[in-house]
DRENLO-106634 format. One record per residue (C-alpha): residue in one letter; x, y, z; residue number from 1. Coordinates in steps of 0.1 Angstrom, whole numbers, plus 2048, in hexadecimal, padded with zeros to 3 digits. Each point is the difference from the previous one (the first is absolute). Example, Ala and Ser with C-alpha at 12.3 -4.5 7.8 and 13.67 -1.06 7.14 Angstrom:
<firos>
<firo resn="a" east="87B" north="7D3" up="84E" resi="1"/>
<firo resn="s" east="80E" north="822" up="7F9" resi="2"/>
</firos>
This chain:
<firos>
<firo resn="x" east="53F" north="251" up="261" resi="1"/>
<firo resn="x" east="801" north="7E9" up="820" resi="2"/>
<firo resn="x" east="81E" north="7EA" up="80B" resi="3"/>
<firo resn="x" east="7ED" north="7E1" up="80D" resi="4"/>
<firo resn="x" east="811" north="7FB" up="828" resi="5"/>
<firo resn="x" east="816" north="7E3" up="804" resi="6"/>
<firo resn="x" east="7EF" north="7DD" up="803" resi="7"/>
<firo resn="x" east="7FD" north="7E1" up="7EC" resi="8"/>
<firo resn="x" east="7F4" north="80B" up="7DF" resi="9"/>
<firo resn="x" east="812" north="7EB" up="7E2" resi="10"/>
<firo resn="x" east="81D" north="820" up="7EF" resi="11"/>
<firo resn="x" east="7FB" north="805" up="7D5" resi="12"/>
<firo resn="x" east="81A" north="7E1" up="7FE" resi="13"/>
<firo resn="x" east="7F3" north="7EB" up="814" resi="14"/>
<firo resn="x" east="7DE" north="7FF" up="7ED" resi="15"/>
<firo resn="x" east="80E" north="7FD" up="7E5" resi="16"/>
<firo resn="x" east="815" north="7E2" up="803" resi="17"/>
<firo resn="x" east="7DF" north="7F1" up="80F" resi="18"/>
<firo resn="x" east="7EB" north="80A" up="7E1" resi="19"/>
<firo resn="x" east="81F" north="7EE" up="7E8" resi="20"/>
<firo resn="x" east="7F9" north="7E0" up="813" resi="21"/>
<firo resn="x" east="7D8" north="805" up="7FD" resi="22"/>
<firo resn="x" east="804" north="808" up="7D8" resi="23"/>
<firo resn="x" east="816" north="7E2" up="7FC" resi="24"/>
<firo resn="x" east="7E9" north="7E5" up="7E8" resi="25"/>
<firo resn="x" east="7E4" north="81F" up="7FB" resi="26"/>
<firo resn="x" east="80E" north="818" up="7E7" resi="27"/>
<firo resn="x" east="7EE" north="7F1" up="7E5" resi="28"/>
<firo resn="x" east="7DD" north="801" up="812" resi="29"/>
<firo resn="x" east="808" north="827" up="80C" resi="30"/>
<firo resn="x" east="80C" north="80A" up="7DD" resi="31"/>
<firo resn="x" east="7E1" north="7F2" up="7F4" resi="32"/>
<firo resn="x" east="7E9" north="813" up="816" resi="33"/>
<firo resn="x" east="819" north="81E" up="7FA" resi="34"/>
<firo resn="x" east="7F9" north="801" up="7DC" resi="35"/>
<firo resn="x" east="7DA" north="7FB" up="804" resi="36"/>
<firo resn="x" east="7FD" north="81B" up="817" resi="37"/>
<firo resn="x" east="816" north="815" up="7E3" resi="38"/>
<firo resn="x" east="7E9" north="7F9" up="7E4" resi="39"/>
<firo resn="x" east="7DE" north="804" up="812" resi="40"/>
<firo resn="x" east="80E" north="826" up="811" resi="41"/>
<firo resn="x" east="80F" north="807" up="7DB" resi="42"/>
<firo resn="x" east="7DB" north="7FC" up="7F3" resi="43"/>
<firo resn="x" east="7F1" north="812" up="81C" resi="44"/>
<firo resn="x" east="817" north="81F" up="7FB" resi="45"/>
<firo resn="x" east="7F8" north="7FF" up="7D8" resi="46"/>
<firo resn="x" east="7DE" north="804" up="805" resi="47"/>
<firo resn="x" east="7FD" north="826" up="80A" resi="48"/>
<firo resn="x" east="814" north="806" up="7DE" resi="49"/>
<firo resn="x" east="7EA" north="7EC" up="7EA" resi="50"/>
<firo resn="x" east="7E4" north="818" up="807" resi="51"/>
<firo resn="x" east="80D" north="822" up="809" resi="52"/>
<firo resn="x" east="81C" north="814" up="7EC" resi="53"/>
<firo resn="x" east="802" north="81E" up="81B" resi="54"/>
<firo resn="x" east="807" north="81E" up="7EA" resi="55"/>
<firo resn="x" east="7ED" north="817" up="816" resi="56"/>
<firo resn="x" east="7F8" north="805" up="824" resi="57"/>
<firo resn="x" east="7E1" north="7EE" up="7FF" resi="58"/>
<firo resn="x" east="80B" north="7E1" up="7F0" resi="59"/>
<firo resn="x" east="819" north="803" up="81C" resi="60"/>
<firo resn="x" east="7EC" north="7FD" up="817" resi="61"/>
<firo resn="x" east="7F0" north="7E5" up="7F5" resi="62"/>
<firo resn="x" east="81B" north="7ED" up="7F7" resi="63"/>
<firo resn="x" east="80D" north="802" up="821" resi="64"/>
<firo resn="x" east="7DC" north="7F3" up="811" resi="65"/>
<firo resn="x" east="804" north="7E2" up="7E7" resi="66"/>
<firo resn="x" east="822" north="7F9" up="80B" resi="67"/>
<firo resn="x" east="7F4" north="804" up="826" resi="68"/>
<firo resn="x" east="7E5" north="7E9" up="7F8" resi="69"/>
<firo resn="x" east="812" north="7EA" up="7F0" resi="70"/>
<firo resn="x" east="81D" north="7FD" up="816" resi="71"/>
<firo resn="x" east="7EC" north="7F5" up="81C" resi="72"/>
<firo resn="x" east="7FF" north="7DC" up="7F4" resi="73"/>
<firo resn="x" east="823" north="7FC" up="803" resi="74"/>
<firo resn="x" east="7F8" north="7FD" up="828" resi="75"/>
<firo resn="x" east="7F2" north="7DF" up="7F9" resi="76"/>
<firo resn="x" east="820" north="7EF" up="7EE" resi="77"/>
<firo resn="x" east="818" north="817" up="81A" resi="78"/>
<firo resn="x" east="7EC" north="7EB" up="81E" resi="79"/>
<firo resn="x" east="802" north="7E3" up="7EA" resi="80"/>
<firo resn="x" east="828" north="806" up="802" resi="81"/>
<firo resn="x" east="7FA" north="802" up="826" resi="82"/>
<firo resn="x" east="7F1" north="7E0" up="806" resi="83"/>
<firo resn="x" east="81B" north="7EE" up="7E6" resi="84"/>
<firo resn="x" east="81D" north="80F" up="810" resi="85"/>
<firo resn="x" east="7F4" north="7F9" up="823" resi="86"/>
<firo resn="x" east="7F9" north="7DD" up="7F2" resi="87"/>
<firo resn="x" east="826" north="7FA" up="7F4" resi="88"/>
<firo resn="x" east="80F" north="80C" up="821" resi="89"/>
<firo resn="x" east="7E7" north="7ED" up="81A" resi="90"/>
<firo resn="x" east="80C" north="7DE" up="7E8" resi="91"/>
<firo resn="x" east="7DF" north="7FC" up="7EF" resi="92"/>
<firo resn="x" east="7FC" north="7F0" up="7DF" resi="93"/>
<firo resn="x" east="7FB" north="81F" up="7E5" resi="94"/>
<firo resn="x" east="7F5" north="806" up="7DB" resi="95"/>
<firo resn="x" east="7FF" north="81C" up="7E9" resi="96"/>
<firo resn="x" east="7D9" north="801" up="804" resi="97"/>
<firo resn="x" east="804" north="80D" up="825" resi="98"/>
<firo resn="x" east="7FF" north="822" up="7F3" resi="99"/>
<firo resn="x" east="7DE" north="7FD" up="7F7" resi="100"/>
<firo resn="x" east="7FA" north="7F8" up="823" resi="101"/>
<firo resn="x" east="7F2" north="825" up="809" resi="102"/>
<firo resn="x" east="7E8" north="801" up="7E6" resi="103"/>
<firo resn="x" east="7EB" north="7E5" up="81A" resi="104"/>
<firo resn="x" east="813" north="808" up="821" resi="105"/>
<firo resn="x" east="7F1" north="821" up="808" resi="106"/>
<firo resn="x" east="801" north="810" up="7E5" resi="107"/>
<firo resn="x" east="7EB" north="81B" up="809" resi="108"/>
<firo resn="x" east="818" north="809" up="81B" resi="109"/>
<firo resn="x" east="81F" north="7FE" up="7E6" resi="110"/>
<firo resn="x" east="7F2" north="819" up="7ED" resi="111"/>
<firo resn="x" east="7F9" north="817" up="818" resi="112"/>
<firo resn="x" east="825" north="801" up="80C" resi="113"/>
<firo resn="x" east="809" north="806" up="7D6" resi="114"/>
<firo resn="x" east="7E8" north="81B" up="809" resi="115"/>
<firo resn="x" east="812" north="810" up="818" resi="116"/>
<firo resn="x" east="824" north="7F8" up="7F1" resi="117"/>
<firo resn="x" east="7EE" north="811" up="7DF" resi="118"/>
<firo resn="x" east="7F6" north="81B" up="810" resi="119"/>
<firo resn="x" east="81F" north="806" up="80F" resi="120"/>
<firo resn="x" east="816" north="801" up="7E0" resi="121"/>
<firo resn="x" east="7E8" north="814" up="7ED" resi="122"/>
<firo resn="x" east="7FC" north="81F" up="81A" resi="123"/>
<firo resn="x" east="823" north="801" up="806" resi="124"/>
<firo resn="x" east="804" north="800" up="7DB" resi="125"/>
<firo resn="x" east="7E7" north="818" up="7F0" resi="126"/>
<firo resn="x" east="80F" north="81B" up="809" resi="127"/>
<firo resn="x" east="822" north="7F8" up="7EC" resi="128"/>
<firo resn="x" east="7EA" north="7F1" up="7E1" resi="129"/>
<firo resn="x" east="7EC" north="821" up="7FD" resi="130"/>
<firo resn="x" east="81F" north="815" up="7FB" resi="131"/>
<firo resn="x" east="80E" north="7E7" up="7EA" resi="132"/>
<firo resn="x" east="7E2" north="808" up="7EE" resi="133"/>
<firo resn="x" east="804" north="823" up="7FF" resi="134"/>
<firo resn="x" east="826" north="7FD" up="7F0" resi="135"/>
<firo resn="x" east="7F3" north="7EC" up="7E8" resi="136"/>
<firo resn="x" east="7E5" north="81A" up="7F3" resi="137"/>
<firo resn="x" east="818" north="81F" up="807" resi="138"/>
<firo resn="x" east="820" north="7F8" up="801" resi="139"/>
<firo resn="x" east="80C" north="815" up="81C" resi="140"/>
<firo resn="x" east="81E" north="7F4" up="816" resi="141"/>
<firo resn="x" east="7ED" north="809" up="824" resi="142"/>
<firo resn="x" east="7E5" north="7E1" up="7FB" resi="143"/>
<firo resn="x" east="81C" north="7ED" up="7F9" resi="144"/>
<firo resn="x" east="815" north="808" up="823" resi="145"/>
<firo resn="x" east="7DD" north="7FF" up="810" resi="146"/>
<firo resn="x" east="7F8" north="7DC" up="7F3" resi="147"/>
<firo resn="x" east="821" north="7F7" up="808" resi="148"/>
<firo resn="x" east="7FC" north="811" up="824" resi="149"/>
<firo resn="x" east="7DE" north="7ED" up="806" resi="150"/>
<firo resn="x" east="80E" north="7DB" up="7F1" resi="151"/>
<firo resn="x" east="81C" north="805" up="81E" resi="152"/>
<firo resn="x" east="7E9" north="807" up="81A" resi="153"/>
<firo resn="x" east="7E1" north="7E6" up="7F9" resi="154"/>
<firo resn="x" east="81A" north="7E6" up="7F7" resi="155"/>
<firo resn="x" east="80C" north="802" up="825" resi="156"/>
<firo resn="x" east="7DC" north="802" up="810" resi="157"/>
<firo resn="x" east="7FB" north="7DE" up="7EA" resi="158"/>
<firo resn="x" east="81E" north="7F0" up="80B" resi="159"/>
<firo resn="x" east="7F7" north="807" up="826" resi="160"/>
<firo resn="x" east="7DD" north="7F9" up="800" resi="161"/>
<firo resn="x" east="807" north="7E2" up="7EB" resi="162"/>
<firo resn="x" east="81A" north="7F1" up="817" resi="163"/>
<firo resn="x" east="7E4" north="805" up="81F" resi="164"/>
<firo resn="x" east="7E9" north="7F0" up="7EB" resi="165"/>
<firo resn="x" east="815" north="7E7" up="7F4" resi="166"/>
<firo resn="x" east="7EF" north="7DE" up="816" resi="167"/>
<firo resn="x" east="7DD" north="80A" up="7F6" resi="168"/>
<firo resn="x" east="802" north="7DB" up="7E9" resi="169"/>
<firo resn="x" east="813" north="7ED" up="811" resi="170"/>
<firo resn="x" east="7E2" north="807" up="81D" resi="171"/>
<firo resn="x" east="7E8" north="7FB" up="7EB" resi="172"/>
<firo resn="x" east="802" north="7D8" up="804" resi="173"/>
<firo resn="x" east="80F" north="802" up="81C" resi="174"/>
<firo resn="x" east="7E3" north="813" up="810" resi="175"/>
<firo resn="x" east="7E1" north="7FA" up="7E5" resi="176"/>
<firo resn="x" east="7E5" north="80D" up="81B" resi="177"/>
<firo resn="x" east="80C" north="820" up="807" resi="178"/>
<firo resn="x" east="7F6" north="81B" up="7E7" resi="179"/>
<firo resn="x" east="811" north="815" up="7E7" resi="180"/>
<firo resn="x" east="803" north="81C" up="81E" resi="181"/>
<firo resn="x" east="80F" north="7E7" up="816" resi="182"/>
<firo resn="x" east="819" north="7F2" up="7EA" resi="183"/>
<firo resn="x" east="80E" north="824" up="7F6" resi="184"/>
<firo resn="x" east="7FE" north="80C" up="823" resi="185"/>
<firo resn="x" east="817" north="7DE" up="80C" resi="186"/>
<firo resn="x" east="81B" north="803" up="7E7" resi="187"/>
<firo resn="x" east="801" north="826" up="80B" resi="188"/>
<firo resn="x" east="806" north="7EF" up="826" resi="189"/>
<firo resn="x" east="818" north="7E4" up="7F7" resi="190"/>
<firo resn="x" east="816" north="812" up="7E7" resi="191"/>
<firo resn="x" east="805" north="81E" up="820" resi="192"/>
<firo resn="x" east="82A" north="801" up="7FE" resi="193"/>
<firo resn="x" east="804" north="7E8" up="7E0" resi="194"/>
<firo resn="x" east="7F8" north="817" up="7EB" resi="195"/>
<firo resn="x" east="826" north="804" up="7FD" resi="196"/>
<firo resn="x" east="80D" north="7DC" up="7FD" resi="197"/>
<firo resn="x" east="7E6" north="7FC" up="7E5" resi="198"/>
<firo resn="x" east="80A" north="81A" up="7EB" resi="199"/>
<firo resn="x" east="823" north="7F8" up="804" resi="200"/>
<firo resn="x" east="7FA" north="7DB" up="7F3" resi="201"/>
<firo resn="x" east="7ED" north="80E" up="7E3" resi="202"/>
<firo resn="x" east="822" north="818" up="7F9" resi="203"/>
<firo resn="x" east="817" north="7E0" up="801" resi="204"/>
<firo resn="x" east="7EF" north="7F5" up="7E4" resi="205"/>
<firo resn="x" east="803" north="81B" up="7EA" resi="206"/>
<firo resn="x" east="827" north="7F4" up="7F5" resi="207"/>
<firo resn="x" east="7F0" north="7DC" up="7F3" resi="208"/>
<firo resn="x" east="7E4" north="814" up="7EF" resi="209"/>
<firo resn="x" east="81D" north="817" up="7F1" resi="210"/>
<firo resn="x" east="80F" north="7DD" up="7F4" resi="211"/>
<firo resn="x" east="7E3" north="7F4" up="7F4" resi="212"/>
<firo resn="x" east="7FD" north="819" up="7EA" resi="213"/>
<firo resn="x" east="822" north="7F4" up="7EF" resi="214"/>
<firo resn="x" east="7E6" north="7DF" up="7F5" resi="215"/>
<firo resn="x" east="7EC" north="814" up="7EE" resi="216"/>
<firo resn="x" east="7E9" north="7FE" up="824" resi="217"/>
<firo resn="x" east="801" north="7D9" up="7FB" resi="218"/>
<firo resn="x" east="80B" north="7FB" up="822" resi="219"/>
<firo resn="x" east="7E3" north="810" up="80E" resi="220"/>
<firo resn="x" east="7ED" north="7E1" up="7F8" resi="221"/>
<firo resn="x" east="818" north="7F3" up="820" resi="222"/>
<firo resn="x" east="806" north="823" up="815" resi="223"/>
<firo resn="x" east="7DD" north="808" up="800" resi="224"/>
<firo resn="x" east="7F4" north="7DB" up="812" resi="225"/>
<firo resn="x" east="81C" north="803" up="816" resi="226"/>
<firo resn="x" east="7F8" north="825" up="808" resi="227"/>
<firo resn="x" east="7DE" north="7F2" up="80C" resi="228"/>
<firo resn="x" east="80B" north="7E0" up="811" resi="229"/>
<firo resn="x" east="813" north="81A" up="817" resi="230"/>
<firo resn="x" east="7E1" north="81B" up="803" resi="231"/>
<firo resn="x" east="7EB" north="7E2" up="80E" resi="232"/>
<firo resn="x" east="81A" north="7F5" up="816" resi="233"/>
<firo resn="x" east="807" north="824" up="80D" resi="234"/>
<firo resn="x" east="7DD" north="7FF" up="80A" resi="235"/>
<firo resn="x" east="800" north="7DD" up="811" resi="236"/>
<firo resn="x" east="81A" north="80A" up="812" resi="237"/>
<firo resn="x" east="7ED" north="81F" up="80B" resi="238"/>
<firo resn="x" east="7E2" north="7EE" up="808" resi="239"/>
<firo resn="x" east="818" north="7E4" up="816" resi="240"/>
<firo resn="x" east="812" north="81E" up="810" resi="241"/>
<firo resn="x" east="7DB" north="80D" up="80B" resi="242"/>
<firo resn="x" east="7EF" north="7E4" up="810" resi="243"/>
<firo resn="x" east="81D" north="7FA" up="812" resi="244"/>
<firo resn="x" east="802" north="81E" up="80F" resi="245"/>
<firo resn="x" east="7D9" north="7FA" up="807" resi="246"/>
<firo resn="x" east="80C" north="7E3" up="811" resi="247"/>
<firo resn="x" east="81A" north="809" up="817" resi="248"/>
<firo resn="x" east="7E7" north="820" up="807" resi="249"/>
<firo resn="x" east="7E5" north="7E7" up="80B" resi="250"/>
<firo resn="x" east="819" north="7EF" up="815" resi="251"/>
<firo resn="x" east="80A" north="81A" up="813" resi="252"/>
</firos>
């Protein structure tokens, strides 16, 4: 992964002690939205189940396109999060009904990024689920190293592709007139040598998660808000970074 050259950008700490301040007096409101947003994907993952057992390779299958479907709704509450979070760090007054926000705001575009985040998990995958499959019906060990083998490998491909993807909502209202293509292609161009510090942040998280877990995950209702105050202001500071650069490039 990329080291980012030295400049100006804000370090892990230092976006975090900013997103503390922005939280202060708003925990209830994120909370809110965070258990909204819970509920609603709950429901959406349920559904694929309530119609398909998958005992064979064709109810697989479909079970699967249902859950691809399916999941691609969840883009319009993830850019719903996008516009809250970018909300609560510009000082704008928020509510828990600003996830609901993508389901007017371009919501055709949202779902097209799902799309291609869908798409994404479920190539990388296939491969793994097929041979789990397989051990399943048979029993024999070498499906199991191959899943195994498969899980490693398309787990990594997500975590890359998902980091250069990462702005993609955050654009979105930032930039509502350029087009799915656009907004994929940009985050590809602004996250060029961040690619590191982001998934560094994401890894200094993990100990609180690991803590959390000692609530009985109750502590998520506060990690996860807090998680996403600093995502949005990894990206403004990104986005400040860029069009000063522009700037100074202009200038010269």
């Amino acid at each position: 992964m990329e080291i980012a050259p030295m400049n100006t950008y804000k370090s892990s700490a230092k976006l975090k002690g900013i997103s503390k301040e922005q939280l202060f007096g708003h925990y209830n409101t994120v909370i809110g939205a965070l258990l909204l947003v819970g509920i609603i994907t709950l429901f959406i993952v349920y559904i694929p189940s309530m119609f398909i057992t998958a005992r064979n390779i064709p109810e697989l299958i479909i079970y699967y396109l249902i859950s691809f479907i399916v999941s691609l709704f969840t883009g319009l509450l993830t850019s719903g999060e996008a516009f809250l979070y970018l909300k609560l760090i510009c000082g704008q007054p928020i509510s828990a009904g600003d996830i609901f926000y993508g389901f007017k705001a371009c919501p055709d575009k949202a779902i097209l990024l799902q799309f291609v985040f869908s798409l994404l998990t479920y190539i990388c995958m296939a491969p793994s689920a097929v041979f789990y499959y397989l051990y399943l019906t048979t029993y024999q060990a070498v499906y199991m190293l191959l899943m195994s083998l498969f899980s490693v490998i398309g787990a990594i491909i997500i975590i890359i592709a998902s980091l250069m993807l990462s702005q993609v909502f955050y654009l979105l209202h930032d930039f509502p007139q350029y087009s799915a293509k656009e907004l994929l292609k940009m985050s590809r161009q602004i996250m060029k040598g961040h690619k590191g510090r982001l998934f560094y942040i994401h890894l200094s998280f993990l100990p609180l998660y690991l803590l959390g877990l000692l609530s009985f995950c109750i502590a998520f209702l506060w990690l996860i808000p807090y998680t996403n105050t600093v995502l949005a202001n990894f990206y403004m500071d990104l986005m400040k970074n860029r069009n000063q650069q522009h700037q100074e490039t202009k200038s010269e």
